[in-house]
Structures are given as C-alpha cells and as structure tokens.
Backbone as CSV, one residue per row, in Angstrom:
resi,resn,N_x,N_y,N_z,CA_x,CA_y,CA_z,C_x,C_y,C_z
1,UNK,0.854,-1.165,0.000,0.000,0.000,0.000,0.911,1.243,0.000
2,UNK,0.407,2.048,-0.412,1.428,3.382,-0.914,0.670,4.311,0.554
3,UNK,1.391,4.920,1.264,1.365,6.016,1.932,1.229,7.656,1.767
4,UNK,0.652,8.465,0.902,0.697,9.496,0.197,1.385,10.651,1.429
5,UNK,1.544,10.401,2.434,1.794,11.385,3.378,3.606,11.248,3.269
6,UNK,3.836,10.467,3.926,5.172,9.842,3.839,6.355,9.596,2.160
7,UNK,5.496,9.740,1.404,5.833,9.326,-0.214,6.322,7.407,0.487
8,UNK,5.942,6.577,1.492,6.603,5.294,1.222,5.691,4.245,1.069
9,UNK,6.147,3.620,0.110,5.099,2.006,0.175,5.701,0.887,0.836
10,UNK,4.243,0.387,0.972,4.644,-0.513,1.820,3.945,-2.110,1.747
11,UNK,5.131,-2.887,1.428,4.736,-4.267,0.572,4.658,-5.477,1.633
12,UNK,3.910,-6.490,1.655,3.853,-7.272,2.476,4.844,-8.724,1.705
13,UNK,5.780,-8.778,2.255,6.240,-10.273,1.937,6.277,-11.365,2.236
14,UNK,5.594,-12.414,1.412,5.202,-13.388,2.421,6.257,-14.608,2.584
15,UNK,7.271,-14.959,1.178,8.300,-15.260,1.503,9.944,-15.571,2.498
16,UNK,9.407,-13.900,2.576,10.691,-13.959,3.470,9.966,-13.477,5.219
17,UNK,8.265,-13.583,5.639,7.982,-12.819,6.044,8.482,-11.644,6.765
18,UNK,8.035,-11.175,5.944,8.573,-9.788,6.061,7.631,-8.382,5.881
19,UNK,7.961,-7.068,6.277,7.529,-6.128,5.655,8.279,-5.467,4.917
20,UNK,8.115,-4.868,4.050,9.636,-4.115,3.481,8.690,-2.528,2.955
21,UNK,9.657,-1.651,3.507,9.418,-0.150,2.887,10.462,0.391,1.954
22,UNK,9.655,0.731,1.316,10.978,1.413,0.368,10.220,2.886,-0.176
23,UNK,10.679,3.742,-0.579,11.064,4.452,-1.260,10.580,4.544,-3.200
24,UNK,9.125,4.663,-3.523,9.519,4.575,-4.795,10.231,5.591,-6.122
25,UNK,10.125,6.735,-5.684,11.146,7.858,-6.056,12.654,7.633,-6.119
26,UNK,12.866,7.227,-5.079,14.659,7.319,-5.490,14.915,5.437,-5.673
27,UNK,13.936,4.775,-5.512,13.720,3.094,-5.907,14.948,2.704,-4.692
28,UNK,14.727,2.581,-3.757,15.486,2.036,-2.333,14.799,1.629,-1.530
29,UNK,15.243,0.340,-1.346,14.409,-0.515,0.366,14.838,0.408,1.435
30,UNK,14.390,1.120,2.080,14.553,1.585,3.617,14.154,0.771,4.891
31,UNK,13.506,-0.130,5.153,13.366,-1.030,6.076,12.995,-2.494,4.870
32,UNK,13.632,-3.044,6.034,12.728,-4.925,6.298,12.580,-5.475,7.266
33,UNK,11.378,-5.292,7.842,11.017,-6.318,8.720,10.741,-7.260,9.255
34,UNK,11.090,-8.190,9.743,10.442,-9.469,10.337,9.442,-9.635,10.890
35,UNK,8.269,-9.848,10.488,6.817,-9.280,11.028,6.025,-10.621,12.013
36,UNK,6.634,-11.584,11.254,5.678,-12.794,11.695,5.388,-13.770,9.922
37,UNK,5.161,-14.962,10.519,4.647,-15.525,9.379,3.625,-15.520,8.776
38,UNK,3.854,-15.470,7.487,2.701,-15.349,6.027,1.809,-14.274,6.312
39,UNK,3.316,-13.374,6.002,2.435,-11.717,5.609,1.665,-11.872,4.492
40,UNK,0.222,-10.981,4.221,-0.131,-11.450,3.279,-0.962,-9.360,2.940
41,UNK,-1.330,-8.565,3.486,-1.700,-7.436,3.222,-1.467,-6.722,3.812
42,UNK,-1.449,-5.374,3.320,-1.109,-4.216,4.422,-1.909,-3.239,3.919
43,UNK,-2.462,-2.524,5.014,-3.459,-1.565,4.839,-2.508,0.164,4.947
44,UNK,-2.706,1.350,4.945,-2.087,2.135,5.988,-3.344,3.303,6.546
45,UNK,-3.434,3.405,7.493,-4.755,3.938,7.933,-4.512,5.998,7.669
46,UNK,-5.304,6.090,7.094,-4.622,7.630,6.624,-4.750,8.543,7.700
47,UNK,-5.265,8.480,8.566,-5.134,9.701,9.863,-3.916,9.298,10.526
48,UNK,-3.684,8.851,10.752,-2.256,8.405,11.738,-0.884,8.024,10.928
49,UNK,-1.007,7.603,9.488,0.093,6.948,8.542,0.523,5.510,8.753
50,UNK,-0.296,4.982,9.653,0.425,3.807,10.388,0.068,3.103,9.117
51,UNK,1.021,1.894,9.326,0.772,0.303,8.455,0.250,-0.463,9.179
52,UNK,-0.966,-1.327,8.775,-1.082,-2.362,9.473,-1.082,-3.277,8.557
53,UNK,-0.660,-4.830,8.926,-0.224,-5.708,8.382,-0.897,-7.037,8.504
54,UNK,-1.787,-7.686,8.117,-2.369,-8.861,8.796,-1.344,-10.395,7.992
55,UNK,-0.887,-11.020,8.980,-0.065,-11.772,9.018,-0.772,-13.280,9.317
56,UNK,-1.526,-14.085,8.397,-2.235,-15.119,8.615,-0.730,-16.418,9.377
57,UNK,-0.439,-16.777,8.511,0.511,-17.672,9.429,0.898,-17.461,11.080
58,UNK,1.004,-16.156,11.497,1.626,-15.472,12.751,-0.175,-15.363,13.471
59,UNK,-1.088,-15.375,13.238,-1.985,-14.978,13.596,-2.458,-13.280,14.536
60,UNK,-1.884,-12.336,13.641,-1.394,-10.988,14.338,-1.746,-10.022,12.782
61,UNK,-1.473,-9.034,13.380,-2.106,-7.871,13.051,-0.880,-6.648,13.406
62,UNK,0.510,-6.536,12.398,1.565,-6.092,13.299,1.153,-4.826,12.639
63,UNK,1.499,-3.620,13.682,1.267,-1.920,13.255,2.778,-1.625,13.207
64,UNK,3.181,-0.965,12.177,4.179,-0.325,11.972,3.932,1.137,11.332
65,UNK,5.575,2.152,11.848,5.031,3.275,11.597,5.888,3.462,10.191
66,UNK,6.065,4.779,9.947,6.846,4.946,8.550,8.156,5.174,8.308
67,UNK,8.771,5.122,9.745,10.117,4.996,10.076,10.131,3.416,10.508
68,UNK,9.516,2.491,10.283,10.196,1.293,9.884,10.011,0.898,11.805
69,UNK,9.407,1.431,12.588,9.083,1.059,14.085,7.802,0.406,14.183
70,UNK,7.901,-1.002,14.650,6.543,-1.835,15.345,6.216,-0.882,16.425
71,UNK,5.107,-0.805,16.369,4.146,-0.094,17.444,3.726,-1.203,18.246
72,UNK,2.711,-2.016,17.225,2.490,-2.841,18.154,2.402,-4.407,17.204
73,UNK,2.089,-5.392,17.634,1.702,-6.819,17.227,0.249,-7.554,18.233
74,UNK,-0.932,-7.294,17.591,-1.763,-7.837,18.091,-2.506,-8.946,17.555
75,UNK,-2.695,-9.806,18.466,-3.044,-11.140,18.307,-4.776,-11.279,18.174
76,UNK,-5.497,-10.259,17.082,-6.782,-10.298,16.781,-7.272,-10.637,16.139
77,UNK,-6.978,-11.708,15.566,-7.584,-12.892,14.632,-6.219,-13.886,14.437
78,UNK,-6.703,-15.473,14.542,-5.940,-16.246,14.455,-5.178,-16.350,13.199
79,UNK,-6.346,-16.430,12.114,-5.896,-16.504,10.832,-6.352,-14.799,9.912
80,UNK,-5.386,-14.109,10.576,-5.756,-12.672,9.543,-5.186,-12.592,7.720
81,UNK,-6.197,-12.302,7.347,-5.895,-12.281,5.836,-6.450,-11.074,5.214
82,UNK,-7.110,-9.818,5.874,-7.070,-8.786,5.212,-7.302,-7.870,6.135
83,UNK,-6.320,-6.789,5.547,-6.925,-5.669,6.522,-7.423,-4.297,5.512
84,UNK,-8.191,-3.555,6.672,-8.554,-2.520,5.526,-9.315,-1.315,6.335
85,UNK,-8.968,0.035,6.336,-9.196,1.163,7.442,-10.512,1.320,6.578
86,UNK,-10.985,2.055,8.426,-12.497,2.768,8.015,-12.535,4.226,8.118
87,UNK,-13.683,4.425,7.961,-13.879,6.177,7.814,-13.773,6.530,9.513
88,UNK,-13.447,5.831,10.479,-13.324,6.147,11.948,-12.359,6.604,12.343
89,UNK,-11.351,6.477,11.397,-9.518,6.142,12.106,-9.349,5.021,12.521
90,UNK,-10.208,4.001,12.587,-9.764,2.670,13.092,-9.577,1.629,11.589
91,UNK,-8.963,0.341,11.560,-8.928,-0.325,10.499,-9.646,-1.858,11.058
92,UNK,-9.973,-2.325,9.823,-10.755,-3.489,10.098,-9.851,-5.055,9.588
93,UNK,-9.939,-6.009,10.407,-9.293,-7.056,9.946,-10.326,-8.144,9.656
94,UNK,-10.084,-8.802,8.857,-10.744,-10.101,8.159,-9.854,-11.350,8.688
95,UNK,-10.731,-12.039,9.443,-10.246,-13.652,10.113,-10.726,-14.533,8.933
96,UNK,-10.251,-15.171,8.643,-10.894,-16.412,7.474,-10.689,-17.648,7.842
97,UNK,-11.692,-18.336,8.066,-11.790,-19.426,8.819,-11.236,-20.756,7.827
98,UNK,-10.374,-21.510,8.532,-10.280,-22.775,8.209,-10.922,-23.592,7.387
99,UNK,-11.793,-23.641,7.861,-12.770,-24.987,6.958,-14.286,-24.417,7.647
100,UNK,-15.224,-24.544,7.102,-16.809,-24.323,7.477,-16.795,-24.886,8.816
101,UNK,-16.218,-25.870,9.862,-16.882,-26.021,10.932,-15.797,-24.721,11.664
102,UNK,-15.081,-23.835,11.234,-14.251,-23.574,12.210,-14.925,-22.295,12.634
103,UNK,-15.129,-22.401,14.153,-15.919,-21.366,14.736,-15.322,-19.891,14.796
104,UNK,-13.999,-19.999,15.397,-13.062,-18.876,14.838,-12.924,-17.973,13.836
105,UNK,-13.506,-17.874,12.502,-13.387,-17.376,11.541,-14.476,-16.933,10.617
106,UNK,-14.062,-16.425,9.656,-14.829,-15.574,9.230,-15.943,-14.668,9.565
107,UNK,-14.557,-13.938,10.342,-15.500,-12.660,11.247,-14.540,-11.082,10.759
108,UNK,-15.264,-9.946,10.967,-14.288,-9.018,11.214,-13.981,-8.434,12.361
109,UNK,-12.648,-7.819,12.536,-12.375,-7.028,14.201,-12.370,-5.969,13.937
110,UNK,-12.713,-5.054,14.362,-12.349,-3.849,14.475,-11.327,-3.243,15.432
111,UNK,-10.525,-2.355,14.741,-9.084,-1.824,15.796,-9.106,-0.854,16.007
112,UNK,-9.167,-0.170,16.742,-9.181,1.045,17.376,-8.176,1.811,17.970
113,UNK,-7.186,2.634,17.433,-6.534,3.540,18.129,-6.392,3.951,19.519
114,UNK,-5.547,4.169,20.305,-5.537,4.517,21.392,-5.471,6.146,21.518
C-alpha cells in the first residue's frame, strides 16, 4: 500500500515474512522487517500513517510506523488475511476461517486507536 503522506510504500512479503518499505522515487528498500509468518496485506490507515499488516501464518495484526518502528503486534484474529481502514480512524481485519466447521473465523475485528 502506498502512503501518500510519507511518499513510502509498503509491501507485504510473504516469503521472506517480512515487511519491506521502500522508497519509490529514489527506488530504495529503507526497512525490512520481520513481522511474523505469512504476511499477506497491508493496509495504511490515513489519519495516523500507520501500516497495518495482517499476518495469517503469525496470527497478528503487526502496526508499523513509517520509520520502519513496530508499534504494536496484536493477536486479533488467528488466521488474519485482510486488513482494511475505516472512515473512523480505526482499520478493520478479516479472520478467514479454516474450513466451514471452524468457529473462529470468518469474522471481522475492528481496531481502534488509542
């Protein structure tokens, strides 16, 4: 997800899990992070600039800022596979459940700023 405040994007890797920011103007990685396993989206919530990251393998939800700092890593859905901000300032995560009996999933959370 591209950051318009910051000029940085910010790519979820699920390979190496990772986050990685870079720079697309001068084309340079400026961070990589180790986020947790099987990064898979990143949102960035536009009132605050933050990244959030939903990390299905890791079962977390890691916030990073645009200097490449975890804020936080929260454990709000086991299996997170999308995230995506609302018109609140808060962003919403998508749990996706396992298989049809799995009670856990396919729900959304809502996150809320402190």
């Amino acid at each position: 997800d591209f950051d318009p405040a910051s000029k940085r994007l910010f790519l979820a890797a699920q390979g190496s899990d990772s986050l990685v920011i870079l720079d697309p103007v001068r084309r340079e990685v400026l961070h990589t992070l180790p986020i947790g396993a099987g990064p898979l989206n990143v949102a960035i919530e536009p009132q605050t600039g933050l990244a959030y990251v939903a990390s299905r393998g890791a079962g977390t939800v890691t916030v990073v800022d645009a200097e490449g700092r975890v804020v936080a890593n929260l454990p709000v859905a086991p299996f997170a596979n999308h995230v995506l901000p609302d018109e609140r300032g808060g962003v919403l995560a998508l749990n996706k459940a396992l298989a049809p009996s799995d009670e856990s999933g396919n729900r959304i959370t809502r996150i809320n700023r402190k």
